[in-house]
N, CA, C and O of each residue as an XYZ file, in Angstrom:
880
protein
N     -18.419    -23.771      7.923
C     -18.173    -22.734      8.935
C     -18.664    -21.395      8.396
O     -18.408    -21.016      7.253
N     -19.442    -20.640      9.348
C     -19.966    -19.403      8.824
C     -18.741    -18.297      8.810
O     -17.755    -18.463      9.529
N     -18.881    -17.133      7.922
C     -18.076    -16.238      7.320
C     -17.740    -15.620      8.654
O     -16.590    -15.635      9.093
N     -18.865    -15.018      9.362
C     -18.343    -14.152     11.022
C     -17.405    -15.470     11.741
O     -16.233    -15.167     11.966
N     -17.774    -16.720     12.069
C     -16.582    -17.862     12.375
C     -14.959    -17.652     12.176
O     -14.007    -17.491     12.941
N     -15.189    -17.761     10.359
C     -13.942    -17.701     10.040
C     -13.020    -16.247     10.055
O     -11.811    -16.115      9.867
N     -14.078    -15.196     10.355
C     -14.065    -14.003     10.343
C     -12.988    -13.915     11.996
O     -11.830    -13.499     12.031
N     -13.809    -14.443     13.228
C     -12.905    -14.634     14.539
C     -12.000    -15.257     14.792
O     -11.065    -15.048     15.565
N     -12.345    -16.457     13.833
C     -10.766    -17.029     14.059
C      -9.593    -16.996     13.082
O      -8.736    -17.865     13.244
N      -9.405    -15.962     11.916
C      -8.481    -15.213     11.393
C      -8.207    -14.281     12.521
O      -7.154    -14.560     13.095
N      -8.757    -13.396     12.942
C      -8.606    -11.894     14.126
C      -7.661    -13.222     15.549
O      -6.829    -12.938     16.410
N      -8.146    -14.268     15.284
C      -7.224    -15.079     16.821
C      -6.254    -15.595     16.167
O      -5.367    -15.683     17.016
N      -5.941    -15.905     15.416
C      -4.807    -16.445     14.765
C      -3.817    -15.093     14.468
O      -2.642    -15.202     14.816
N      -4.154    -14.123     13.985
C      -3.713    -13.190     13.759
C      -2.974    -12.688     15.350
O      -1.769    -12.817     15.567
N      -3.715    -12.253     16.109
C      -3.305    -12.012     17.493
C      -2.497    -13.022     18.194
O      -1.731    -12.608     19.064
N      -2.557    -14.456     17.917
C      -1.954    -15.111     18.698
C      -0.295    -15.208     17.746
O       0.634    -15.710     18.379
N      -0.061    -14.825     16.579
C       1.081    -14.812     16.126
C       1.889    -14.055     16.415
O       3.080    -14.252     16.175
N       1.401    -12.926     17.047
C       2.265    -11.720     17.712
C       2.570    -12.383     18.939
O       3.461    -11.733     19.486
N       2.229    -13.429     19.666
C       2.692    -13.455     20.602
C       3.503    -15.149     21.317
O       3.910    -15.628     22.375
N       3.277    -15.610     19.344
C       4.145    -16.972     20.115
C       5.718    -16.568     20.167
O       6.011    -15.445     19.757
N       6.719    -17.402     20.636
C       7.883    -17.473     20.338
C       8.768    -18.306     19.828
O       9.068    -19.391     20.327
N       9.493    -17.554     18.204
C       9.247    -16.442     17.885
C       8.253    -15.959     17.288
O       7.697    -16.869     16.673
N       7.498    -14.539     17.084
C       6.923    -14.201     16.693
C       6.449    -14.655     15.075
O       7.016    -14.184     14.089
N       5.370    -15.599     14.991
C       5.175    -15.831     13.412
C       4.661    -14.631     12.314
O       3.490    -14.716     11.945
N       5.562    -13.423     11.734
C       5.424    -12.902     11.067
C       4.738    -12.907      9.814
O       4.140    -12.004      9.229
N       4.996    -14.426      9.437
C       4.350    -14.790      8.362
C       2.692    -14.853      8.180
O       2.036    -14.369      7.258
N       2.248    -15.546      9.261
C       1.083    -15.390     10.328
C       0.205    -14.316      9.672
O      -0.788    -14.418      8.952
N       0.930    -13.174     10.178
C       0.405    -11.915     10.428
C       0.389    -11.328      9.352
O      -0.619    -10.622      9.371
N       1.162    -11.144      7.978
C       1.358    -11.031      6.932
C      -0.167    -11.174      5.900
O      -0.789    -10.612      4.999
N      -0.186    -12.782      7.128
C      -1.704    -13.506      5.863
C      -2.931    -12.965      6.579
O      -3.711    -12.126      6.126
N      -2.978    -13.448      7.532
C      -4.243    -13.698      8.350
C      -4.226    -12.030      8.483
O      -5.211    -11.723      7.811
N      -3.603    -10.700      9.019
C      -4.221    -10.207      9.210
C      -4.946     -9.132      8.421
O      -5.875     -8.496      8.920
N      -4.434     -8.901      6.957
C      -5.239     -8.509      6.354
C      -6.443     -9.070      6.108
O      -7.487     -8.422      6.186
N      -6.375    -10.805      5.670
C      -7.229    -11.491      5.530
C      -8.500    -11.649      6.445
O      -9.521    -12.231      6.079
N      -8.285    -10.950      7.917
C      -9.514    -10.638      8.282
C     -10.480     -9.389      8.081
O     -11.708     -9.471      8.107
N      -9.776     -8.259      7.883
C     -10.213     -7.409      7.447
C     -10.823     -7.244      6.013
O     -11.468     -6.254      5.670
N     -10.482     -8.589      5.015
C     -11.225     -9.079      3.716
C     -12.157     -9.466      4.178
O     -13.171     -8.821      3.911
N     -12.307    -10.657      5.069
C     -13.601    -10.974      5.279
C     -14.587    -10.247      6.017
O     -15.735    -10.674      6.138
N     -14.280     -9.396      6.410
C     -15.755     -8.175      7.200
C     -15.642     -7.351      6.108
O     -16.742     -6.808      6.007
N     -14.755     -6.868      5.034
C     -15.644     -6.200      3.893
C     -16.472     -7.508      2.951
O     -17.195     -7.068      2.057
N     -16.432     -8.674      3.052
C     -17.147     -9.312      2.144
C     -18.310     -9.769      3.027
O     -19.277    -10.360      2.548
N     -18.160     -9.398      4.697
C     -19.719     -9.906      5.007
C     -20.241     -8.023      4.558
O     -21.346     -8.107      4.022
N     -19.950     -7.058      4.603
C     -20.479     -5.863      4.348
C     -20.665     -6.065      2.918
O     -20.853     -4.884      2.625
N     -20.734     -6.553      2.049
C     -20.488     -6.568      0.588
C     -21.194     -7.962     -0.186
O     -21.242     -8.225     -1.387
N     -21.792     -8.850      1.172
C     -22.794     -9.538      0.680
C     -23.780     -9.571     -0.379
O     -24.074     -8.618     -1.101
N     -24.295    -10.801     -0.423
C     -25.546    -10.723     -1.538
C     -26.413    -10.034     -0.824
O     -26.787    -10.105      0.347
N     -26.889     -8.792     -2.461
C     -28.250     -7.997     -1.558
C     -27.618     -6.486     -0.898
O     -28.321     -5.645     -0.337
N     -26.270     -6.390     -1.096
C     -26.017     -5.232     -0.784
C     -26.129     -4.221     -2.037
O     -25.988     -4.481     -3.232
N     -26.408     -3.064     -1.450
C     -26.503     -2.243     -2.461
C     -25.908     -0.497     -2.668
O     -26.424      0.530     -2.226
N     -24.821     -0.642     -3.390
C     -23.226     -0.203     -3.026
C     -23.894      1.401     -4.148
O     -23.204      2.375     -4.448
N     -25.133      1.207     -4.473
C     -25.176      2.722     -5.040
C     -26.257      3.428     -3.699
O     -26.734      4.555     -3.830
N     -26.513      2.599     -2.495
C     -26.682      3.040     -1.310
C     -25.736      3.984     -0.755
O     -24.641      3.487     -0.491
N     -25.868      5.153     -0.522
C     -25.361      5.977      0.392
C     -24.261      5.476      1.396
O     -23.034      5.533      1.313
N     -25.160      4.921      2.463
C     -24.015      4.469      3.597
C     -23.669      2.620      3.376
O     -22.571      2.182      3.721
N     -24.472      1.926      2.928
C     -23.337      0.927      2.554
C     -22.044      1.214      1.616
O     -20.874      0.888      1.815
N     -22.732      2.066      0.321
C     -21.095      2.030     -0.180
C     -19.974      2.755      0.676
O     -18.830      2.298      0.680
N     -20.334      3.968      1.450
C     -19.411      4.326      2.404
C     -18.851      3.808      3.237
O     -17.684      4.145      3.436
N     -19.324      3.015      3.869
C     -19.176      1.794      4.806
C     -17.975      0.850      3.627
O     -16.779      0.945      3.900
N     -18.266      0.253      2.757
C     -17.672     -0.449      1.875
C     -16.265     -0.340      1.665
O     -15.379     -1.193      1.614
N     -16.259      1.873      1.466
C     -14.953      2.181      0.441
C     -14.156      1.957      1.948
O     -13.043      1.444      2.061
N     -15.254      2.622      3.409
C     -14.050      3.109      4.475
C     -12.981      1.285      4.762
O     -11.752      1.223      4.737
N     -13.631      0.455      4.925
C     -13.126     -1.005      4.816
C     -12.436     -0.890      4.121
O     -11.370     -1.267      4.609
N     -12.293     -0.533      3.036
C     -11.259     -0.838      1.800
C      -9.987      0.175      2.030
O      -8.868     -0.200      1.682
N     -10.153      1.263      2.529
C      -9.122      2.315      3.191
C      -8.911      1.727      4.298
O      -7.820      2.076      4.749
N      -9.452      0.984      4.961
C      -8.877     -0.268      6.692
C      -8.247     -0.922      5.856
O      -7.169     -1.141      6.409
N      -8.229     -1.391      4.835
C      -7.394     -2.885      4.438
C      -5.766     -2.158      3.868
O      -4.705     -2.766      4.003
N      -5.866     -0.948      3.315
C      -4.974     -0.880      2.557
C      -4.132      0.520      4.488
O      -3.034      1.042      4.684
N      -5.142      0.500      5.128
C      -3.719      0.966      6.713
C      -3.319     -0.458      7.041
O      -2.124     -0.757      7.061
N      -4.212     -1.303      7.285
C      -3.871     -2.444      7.546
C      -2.088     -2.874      7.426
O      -1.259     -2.986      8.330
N      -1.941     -3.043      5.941
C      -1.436     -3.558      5.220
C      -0.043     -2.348      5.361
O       1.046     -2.922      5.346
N       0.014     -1.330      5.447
C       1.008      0.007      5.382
C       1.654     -0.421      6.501
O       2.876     -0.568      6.520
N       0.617     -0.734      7.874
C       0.873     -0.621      9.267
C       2.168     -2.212      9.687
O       2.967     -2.242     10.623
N       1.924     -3.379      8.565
C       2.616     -3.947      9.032
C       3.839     -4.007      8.601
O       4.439     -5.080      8.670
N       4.476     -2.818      8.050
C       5.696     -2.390      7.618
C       6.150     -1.825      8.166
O       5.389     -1.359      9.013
N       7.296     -1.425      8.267
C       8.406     -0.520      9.234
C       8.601      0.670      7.895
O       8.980      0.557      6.730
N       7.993      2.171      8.985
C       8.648      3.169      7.782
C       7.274      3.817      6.864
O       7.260      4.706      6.012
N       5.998      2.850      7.507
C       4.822      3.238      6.520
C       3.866      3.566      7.390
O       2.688      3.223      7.297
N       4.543      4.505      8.601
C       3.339      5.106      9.653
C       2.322      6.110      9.350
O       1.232      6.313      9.886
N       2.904      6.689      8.388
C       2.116      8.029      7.622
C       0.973      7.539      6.608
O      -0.220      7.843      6.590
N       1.623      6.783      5.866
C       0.817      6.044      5.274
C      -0.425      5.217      5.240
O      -1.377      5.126      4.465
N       0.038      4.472      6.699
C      -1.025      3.734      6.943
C      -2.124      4.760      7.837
O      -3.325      4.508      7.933
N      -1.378      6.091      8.529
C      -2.759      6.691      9.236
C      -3.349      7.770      8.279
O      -4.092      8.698      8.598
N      -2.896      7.481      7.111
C      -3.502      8.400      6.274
C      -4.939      7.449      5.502
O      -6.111      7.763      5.296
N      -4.083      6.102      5.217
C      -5.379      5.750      4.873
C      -6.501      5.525      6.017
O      -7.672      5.500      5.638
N      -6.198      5.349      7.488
C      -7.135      5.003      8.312
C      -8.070      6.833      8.449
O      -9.081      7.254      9.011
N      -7.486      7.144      7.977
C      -8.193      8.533      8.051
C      -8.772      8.720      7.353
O      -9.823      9.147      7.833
N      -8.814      8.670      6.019
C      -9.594      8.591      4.577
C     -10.766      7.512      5.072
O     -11.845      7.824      4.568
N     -10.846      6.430      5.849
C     -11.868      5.147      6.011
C     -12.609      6.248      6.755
O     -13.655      6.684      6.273
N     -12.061      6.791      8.063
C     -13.093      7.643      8.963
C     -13.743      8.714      8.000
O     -14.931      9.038      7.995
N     -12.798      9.173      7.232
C     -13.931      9.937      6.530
C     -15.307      9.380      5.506
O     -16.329     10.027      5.277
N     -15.076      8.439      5.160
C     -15.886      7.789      4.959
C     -16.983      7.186      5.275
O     -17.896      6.901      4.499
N     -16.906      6.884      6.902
C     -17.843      6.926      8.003
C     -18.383      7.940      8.329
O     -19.430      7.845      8.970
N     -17.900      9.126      8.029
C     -18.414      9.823      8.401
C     -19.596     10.174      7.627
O     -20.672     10.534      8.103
N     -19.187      9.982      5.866
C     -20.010      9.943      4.789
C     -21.665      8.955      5.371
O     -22.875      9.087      5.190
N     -21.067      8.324      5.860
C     -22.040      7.611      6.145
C     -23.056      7.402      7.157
O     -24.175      6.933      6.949
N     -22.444      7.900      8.604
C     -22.967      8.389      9.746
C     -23.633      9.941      9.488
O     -24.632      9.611      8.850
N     -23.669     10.757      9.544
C     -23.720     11.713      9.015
C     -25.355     12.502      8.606
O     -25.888     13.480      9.131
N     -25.727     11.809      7.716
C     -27.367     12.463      7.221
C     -28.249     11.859      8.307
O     -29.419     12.239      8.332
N     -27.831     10.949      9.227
C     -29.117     10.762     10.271
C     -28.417     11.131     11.563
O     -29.115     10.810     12.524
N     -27.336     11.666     11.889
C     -26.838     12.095     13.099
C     -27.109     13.284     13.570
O     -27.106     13.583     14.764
N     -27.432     14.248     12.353
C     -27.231     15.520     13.101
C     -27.921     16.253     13.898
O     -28.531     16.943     13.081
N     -28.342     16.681     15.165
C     -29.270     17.610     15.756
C     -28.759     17.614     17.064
O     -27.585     17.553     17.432
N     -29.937     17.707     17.808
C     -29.480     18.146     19.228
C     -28.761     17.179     19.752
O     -27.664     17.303     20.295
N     -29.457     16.075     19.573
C     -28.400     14.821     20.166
C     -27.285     14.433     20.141
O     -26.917     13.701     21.060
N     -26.279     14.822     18.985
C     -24.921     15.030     18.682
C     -24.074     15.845     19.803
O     -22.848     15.893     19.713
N     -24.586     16.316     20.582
C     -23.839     17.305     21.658
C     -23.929     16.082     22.589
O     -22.887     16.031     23.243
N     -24.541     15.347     22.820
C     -24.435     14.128     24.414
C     -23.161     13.382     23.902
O     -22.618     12.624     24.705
N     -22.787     13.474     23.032
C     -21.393     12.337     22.638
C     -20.241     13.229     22.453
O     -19.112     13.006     22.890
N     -20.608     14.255     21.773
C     -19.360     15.104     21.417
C     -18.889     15.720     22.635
O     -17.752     16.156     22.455
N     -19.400     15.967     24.030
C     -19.257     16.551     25.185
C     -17.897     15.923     25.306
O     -16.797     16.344     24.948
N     -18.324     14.576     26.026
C     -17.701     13.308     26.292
C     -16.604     13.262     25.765
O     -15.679     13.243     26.577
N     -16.222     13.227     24.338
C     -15.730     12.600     23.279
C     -14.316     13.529     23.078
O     -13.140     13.190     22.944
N     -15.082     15.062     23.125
C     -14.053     15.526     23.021
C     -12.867     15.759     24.300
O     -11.661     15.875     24.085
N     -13.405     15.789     25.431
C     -13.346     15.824     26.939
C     -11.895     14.650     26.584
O     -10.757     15.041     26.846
N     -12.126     13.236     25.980
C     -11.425     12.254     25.772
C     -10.320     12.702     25.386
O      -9.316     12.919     26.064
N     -10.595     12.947     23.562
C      -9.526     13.379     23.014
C      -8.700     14.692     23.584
O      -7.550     14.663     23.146
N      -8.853     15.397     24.106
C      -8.243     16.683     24.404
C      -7.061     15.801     25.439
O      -5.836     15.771     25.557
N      -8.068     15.238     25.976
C      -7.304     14.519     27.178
C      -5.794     13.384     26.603
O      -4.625     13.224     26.955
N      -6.174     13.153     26.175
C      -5.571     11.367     25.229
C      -4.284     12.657     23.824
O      -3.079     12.448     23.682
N      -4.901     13.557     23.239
C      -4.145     14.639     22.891
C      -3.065     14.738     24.073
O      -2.047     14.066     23.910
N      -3.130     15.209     24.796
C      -2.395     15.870     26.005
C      -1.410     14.932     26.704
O      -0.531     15.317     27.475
N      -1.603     13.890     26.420
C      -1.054     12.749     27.294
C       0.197     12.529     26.255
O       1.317     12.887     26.618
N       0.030     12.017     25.128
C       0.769     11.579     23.860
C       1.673     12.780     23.349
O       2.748     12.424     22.866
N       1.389     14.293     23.379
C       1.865     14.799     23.085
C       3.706     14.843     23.299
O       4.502     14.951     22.366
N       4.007     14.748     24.519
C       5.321     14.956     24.939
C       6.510     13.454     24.109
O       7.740     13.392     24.117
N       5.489     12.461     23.495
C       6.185     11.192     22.945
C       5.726     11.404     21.511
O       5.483     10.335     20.950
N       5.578     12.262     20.916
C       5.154     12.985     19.659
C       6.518     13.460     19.000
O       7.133     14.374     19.550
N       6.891     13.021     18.130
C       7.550     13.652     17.384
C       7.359     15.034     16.727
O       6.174     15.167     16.418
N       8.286     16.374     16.323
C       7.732     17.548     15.938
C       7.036     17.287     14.418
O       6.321     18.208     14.024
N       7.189     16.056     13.486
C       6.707     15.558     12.316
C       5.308     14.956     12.628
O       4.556     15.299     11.716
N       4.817     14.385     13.320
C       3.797     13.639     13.679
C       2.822     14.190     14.853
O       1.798     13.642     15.259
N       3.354     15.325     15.267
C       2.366     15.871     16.223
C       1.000     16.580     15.868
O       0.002     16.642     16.585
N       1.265     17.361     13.976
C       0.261     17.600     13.237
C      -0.827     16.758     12.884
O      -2.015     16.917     13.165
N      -0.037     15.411     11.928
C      -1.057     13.994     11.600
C      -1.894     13.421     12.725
O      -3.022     12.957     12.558
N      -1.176     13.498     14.028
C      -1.934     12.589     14.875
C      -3.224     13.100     15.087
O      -4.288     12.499     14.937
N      -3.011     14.454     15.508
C      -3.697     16.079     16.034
C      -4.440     15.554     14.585
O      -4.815     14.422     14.892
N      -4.707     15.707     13.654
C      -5.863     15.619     12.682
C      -6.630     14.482     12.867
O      -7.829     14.448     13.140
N      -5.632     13.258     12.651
C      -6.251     12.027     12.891
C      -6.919     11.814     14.055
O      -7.876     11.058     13.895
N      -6.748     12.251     15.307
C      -7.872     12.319     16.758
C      -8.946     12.941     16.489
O     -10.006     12.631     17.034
N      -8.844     13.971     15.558
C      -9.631     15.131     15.882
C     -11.127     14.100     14.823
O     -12.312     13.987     15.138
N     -10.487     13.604     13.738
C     -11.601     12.679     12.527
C     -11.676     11.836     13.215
O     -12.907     11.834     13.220
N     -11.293     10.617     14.210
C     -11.598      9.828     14.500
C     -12.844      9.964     15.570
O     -13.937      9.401     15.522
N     -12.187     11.160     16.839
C     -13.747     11.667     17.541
C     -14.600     12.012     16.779
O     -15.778     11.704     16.962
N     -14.237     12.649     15.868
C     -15.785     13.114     15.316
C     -16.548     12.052     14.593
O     -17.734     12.240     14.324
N     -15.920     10.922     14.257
C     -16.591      9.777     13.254
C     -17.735      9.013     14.509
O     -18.951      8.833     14.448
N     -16.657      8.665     15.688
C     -17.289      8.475     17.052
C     -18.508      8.935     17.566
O     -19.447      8.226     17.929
N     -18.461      9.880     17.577
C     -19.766     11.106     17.985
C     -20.900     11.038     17.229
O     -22.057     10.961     17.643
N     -20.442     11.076     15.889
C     -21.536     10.909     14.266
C     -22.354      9.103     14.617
O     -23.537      8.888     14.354
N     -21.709      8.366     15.036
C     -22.058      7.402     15.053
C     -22.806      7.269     16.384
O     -23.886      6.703     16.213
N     -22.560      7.627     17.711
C     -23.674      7.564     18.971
C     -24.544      8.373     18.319
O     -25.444      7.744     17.763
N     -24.584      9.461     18.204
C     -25.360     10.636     17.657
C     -26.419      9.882     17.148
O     -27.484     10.015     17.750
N     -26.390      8.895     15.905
C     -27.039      8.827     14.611
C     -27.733      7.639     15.696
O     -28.913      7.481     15.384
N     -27.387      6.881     16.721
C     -28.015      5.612     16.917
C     -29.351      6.118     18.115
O     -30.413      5.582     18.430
N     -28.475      7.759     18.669
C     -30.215      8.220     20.016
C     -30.629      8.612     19.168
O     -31.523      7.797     18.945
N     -30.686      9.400     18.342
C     -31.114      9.676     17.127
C     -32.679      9.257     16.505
O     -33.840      9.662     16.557
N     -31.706      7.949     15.767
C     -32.953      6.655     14.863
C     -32.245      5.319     15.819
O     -31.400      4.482     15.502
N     -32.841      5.497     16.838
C     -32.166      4.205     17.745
C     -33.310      2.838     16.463
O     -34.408      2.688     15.927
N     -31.705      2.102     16.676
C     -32.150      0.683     15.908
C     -30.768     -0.580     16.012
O     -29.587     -0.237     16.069
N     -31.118     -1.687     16.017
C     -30.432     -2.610     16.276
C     -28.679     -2.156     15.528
O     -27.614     -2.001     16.127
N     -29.033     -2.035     13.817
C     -27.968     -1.362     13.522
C     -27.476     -0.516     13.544
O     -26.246     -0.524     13.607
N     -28.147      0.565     13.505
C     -27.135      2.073     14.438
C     -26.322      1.653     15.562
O     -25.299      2.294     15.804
N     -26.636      0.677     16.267
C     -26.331      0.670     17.852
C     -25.408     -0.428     17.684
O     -25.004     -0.970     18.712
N     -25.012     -0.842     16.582
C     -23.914     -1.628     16.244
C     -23.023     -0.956     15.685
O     -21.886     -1.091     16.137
N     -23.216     -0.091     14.621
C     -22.548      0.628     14.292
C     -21.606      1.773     15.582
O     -20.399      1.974     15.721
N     -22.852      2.335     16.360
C     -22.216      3.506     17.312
C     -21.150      2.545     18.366
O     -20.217      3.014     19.017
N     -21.642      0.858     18.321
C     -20.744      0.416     19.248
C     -19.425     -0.151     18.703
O     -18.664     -0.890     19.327
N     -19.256      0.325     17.385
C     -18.172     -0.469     16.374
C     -17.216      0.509     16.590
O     -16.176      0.083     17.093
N     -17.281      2.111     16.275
C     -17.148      2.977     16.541
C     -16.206      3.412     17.846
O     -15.108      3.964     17.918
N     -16.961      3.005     18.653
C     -16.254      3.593     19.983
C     -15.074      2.377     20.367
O     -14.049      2.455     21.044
N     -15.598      1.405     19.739
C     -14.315      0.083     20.140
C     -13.095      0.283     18.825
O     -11.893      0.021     18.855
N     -13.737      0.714     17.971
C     -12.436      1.271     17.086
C     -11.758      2.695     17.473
O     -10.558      2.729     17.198
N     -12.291      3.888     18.061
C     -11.427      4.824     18.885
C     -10.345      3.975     20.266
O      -9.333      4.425     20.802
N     -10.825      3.077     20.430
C     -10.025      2.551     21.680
C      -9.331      1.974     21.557
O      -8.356      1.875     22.303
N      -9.662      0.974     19.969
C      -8.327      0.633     19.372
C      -7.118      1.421     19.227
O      -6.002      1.239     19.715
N      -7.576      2.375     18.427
C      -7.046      2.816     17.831
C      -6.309      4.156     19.646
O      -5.129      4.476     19.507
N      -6.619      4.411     20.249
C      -5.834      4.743     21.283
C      -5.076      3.809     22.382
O      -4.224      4.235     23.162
N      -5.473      2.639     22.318
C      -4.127      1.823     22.875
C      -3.211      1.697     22.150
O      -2.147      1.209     22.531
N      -3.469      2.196     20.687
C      -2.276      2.042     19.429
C      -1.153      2.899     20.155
O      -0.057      2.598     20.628
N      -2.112      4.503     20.020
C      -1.022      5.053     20.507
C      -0.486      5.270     21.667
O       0.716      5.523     21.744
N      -1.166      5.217     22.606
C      -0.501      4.646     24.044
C       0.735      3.934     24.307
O       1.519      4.110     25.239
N       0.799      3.040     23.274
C       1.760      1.818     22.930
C       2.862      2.273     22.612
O       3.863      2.146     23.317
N       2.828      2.978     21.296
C       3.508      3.414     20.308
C       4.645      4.439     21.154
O       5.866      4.397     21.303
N       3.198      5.674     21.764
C       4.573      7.031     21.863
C       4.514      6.877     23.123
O       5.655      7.206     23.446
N       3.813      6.522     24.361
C       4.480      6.784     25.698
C       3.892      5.274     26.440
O       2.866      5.654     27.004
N       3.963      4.534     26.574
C       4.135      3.467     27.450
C       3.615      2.063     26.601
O       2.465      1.625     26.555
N       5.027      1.427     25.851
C       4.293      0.436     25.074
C       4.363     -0.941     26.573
O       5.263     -1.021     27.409
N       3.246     -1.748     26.483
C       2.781     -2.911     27.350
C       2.731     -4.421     26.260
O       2.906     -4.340     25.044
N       2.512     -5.486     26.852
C       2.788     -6.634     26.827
C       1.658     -6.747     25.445
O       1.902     -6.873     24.245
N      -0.005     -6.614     26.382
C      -1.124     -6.679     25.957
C      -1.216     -5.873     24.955
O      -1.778     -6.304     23.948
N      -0.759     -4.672     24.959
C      -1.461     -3.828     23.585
C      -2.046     -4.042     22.196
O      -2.998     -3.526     21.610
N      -1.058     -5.079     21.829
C      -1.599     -5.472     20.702
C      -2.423     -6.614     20.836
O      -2.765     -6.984     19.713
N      -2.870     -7.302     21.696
C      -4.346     -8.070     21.731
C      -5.895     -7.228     21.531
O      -7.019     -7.325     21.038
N      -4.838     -6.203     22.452
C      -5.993     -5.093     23.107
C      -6.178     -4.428     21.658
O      -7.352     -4.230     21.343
N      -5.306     -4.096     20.834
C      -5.672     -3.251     19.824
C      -5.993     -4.243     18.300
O      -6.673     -3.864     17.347
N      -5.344     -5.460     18.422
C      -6.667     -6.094     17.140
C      -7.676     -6.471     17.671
O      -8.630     -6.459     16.894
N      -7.971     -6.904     18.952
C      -9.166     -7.501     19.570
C     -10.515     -6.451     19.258
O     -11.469     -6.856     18.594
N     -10.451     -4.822     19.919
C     -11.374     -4.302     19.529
C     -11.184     -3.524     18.461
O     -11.855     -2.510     18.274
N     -10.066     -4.010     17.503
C      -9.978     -3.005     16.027
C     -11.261     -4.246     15.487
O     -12.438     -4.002     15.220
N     -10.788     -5.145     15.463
C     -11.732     -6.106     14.515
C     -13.244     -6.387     14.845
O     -14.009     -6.645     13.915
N     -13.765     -6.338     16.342
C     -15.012     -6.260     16.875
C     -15.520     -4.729     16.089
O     -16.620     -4.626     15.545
N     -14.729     -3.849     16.136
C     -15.261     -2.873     15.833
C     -15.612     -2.605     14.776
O     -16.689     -2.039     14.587
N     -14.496     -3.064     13.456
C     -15.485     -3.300     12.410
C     -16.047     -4.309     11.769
O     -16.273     -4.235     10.561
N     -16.304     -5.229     12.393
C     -17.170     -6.219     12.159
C     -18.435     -5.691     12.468
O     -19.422     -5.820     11.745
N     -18.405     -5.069     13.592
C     -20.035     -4.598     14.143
C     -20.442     -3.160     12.805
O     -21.474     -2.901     12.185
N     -19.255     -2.608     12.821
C     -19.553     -1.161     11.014
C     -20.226     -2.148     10.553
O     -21.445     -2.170     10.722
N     -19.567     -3.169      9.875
C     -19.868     -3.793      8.575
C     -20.861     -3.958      8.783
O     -21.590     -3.389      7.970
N     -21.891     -5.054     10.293
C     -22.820     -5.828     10.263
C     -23.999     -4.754     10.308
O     -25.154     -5.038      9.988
N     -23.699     -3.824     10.625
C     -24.382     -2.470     10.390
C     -25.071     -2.107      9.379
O     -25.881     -1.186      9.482
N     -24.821     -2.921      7.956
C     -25.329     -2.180      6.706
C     -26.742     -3.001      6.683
O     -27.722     -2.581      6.068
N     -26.730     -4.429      7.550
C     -27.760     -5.453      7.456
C     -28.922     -4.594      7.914
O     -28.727     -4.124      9.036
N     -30.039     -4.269      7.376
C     -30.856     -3.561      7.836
C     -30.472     -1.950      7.841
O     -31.146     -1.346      8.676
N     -29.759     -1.302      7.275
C     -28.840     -0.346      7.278
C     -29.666      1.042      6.710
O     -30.686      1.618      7.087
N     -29.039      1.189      6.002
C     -29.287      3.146      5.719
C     -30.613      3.313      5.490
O     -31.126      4.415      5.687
N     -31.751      1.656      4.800
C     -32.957      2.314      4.872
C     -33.659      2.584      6.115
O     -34.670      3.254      5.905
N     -33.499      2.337      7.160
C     -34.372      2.717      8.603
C     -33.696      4.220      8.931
O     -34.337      4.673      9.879
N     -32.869      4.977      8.607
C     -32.235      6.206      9.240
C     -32.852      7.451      8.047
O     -32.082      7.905      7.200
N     -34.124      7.842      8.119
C     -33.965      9.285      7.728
C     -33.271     10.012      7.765
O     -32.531     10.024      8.748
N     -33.086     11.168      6.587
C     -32.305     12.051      6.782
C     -32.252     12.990      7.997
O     -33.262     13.137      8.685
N     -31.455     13.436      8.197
C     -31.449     14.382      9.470
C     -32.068     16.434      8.971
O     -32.091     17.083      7.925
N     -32.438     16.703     10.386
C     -33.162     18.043     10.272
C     -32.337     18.611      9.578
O     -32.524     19.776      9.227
């Protein structure tokens, strides 16, 4: 069985444990870090080359996903875990970044921010006065990792940019049905909805490095 295989059906096993009855905790414990191991080891393949710019960035931000991952399935380690998911975006950003920047960065950031201001505004009133700062940072890095990544793909349009920019935007959406869930209207689905495109999303980062940072010149 190929690695992306076992790669989907950890992310379904994982999702479907949240929702048998009772909930197999144990499940989720294994499998769902364990998928997020295996998309840093297809990013971390033979032939990668981690004194590369944006693969190793790509690499460390996975390795800051594994260790929110892992915070997130604890009670009590909310800070924690969006601190490390914030440290990964910055990392993307490390990596999106030298081929994103110019005029084209304004067609996403329009949009993007239009979102967040919006998705800000909504969450706010189910915000705690402790968590209304972190989140407010964490939206603000996550759009911008978003943006860096469409940006970089009109940019140097190429099979992997355009995996990457689409990894990207399915990990902001994850990552906002999170909080949708969380502070003002948690639903049935959410958490399908939020490992389904947390893990598409970085599976498509990771598969991103295949052909990766050498096709993207630096930016003006």
């Amino acid at each position: 069985m190929t690695l992306p295989l076992l790669t989907a059906l950890s992310a379904t096993l994982t999702i479907t444990a949240h929702y048998l009855r009772p909930p197999r905790m144990g499940w989720v414990y294994f499998f769902k870090p364990l998928t997020t191991i295996l998309i840093l080891i297809i990013a971390l393949r033979p032939g990668t080359a981690l004194t590369d710019l944006y693969a190793g960035a790509i690499a460390l931000g996975l390795i800051f996903s594994l260790a929110g991952d892992i915070f997130l399935m604890f009670p009590g380690y909310f800070i924690q875990g969006l601190a490390s998911f914030l440290l990964g975006h910055v990392c993307y950003w490390v990596a999106f970044f030298p081929a994103a920047w110019g005029r084209e960065v304004l067609w996403p950031l329009l949009p993007l921010l239009a979102f967040g201001g919006w998705m800000l505004k909504y969450l706010w009133p189910g915000l705690s006065k402790g968590l209304k700062a972190p989140v407010s940072l964490y939206l603000t890095v996550i759009i911008g990792m978003a943006t860096l990544a469409v940006s970089r793909a009109l940019q140097a349009p190429s099979p992997a940019a355009t995996s990457a920019a689409v990894g990207a935007l399915l990990f902001l959406i994850s990552d906002s049905v999170l909080a949708v869930d969380r502070f003002r209207k948690p639903f049935h689905l959410a958490r399908a909805l939020v490992l389904g495109t947390y893990y598409a999303g970085q599976f498509l980062i990771a598969y991103s490095i295949m052909n990766g940072a050498a096709q993207f010149p630096p930016g003006p």
